[in-house]
C-alpha positions in Angstrom: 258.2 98.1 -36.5 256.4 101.2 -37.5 259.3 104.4 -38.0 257.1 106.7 -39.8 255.7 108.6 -36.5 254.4 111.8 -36.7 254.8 113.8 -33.0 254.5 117.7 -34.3 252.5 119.1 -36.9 252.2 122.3 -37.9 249.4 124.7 -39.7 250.3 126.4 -42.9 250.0 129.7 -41.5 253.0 129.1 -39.3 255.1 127.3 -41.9 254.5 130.3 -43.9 255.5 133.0 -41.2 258.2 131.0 -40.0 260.1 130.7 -43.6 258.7 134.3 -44.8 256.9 133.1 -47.6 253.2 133.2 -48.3 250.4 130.8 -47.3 249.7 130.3 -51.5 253.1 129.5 -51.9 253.4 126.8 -49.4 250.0 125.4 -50.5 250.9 125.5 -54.5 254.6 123.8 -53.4 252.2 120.9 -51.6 249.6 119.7 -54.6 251.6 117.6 -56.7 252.7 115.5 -53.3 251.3 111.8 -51.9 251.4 110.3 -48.6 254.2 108.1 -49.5 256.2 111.7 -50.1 255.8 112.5 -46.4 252.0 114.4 -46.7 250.5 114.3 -43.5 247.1 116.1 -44.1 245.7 118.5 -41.6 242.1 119.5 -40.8 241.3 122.2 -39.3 238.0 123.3 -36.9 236.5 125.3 -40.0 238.1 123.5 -42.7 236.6 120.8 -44.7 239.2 120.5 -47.4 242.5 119.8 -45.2 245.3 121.0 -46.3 
């Protein structure tokens, strides 16, 4: 039995505004994680890289 579902995700822009911290800072706080840490990677319409 799968547990692990993911049913909102969020863009960085709006984790950033909604904790009052800047879009750097919640990228830099992201690059040492791995999927099994929770990383659910997000592409956006203009965005090749994912974040």
């Amino acid at each position: 039995m799968q547990r692990n579902k993911v049913h909102h995700v969020y863009t960085v822009d709006r984790v950033a505004g909604d904790l009052g911290v800047s879009e750097a800072l919640i990228h830099d706080l992201t690059l040492g994680l791995e999927p099994e840490d929770g990383v659910v990677w997000v592409y956006g319409a203009n965005d090749d890289d994912g974040i």
